[in-house]
N, C-alpha and C positions, 0 to 999 in steps of 0.2 A: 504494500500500500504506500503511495507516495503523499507526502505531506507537502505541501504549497501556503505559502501566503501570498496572499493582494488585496491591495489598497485598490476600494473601489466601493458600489454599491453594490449591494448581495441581492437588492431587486432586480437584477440587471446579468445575475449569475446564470449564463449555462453551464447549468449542471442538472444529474437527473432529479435530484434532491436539494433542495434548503431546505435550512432549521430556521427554524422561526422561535425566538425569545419568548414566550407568549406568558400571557399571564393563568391563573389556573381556570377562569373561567371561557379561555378559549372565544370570548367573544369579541376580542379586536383590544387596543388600548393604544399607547404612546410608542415611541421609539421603533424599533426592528417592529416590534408586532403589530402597530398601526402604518407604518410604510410597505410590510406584506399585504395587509388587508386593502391597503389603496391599492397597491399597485397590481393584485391581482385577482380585483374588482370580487361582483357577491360573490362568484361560485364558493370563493374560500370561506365567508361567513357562512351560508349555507351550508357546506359540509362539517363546520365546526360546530354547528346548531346540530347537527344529524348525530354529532360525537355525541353531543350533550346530550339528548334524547336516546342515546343505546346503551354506547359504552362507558359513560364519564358525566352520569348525573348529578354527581358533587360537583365536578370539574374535575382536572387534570392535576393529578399529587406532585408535586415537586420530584424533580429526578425520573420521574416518568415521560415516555413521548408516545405519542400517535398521527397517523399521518395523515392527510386531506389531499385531493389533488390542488393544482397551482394554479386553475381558475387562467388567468390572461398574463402568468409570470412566463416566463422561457423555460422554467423548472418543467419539468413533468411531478414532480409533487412535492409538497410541503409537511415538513416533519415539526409537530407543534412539538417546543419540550419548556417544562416550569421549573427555570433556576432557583438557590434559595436567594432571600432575602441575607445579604452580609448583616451578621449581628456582632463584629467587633473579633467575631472570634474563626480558627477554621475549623468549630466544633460541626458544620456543615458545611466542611470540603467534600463528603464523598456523596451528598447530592447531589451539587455541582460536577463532580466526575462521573456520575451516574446520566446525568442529560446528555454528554458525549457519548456514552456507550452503548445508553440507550436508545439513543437517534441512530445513533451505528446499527445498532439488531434491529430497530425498524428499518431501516432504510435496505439492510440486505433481504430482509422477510419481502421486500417490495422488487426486490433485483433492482435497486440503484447502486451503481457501478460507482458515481460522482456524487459525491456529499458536500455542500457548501455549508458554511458554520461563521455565525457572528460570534462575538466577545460576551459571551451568556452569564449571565446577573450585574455586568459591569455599568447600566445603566441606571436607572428606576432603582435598582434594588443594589447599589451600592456596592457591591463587592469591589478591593482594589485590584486593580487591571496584572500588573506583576500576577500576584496571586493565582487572581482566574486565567492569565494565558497557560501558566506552568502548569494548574490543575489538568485546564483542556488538553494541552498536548501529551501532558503522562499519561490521562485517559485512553486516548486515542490511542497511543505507542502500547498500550498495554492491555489493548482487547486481544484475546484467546484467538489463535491462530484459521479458524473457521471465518471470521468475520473480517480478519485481516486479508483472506482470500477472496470474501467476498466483496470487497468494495476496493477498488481500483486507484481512485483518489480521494483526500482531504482536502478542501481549499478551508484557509481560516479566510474570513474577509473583514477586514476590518476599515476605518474610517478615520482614526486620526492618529497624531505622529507617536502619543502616547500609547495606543492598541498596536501601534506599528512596531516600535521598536521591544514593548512587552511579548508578542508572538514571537518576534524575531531571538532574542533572548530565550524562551523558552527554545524554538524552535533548533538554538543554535548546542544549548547546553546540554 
């Protein structure tokens, strides 16, 4: 599996797969998850209403993902996953590592080959950026060899010079 970073928008990713930051009630919000939902108009609310009515009546647990198709993105489908909220501590790091791996198992469950991935809880919910790139990319490097098979590439996509050079660091060390 190859790992890639780029500076760019993740609306705008071909790939077969984006992650989408979302929040647990999967019905749209600010940041990554309100620029998916615009950008790949209702279908994606629609099928995240369809989540919410089968499989994820509460909404979406933290560290958990599910997938939607991508509605009018370039994706062919959208992997929701709900980061934690940073509380000061990395008493839920391995949430946070768990949205990585579990976008990973959905996405290969889907046969996506190409996984795009924003900087997950580093907005809205605070987590420091250092932190969550090194979280994400040890995740990633340390899913179990099935899944490492199954998907082809990683892109992190990230947005500004501090997510930049925090992937890059992780990515480097």
């Amino acid at each position: 599996m190859r790992l890639r970073l780029i500076r760019g928008d993740l609306t705008r990713e071909r790939a077969d797969a984006i992650v989408n930051a979302a929040n647990s009630s999967l019905l749209g919000g600010g940041g990554v998850d309100g620029a998916i939902h615009r950008a790949g108009g209702p279908a994606i609310l629609a099928a995240c209403r369809q989540l919410r009515q089968t499989t994820h009546p509460d909404g979406l647990p933290a560290g958990r993902a599910a997938v939607t198709e991508a509605g009018e993105l370039p994706a062919r489908w959208v992997i929701h996953t709900v980061g934690p909220v940073w509380d000061g501590t990395d008493r839920r790091a391995p949430l946070l590592r768990a949205c990585y791996t579990e976008s990973l198992r959905v996405a290969a469950g889907v046969g996506a080959r190409t996984i795009a991935f924003p900087a997950i809880s580093t907005g809205a919910y605070r987590w420091p950026m250092d932190s969550a790139a090194r979280l994400g990319v040890e995740a990633v490097r340390s899913v179990e060899p099935a899944l490492e098979e199954a998907v082809d590439e990683v892109r992190f996509v990230v947005v500004s010079d501090a997510a930049e050079g925090a992937f890059r660091a992780a990515l480097d060390g």
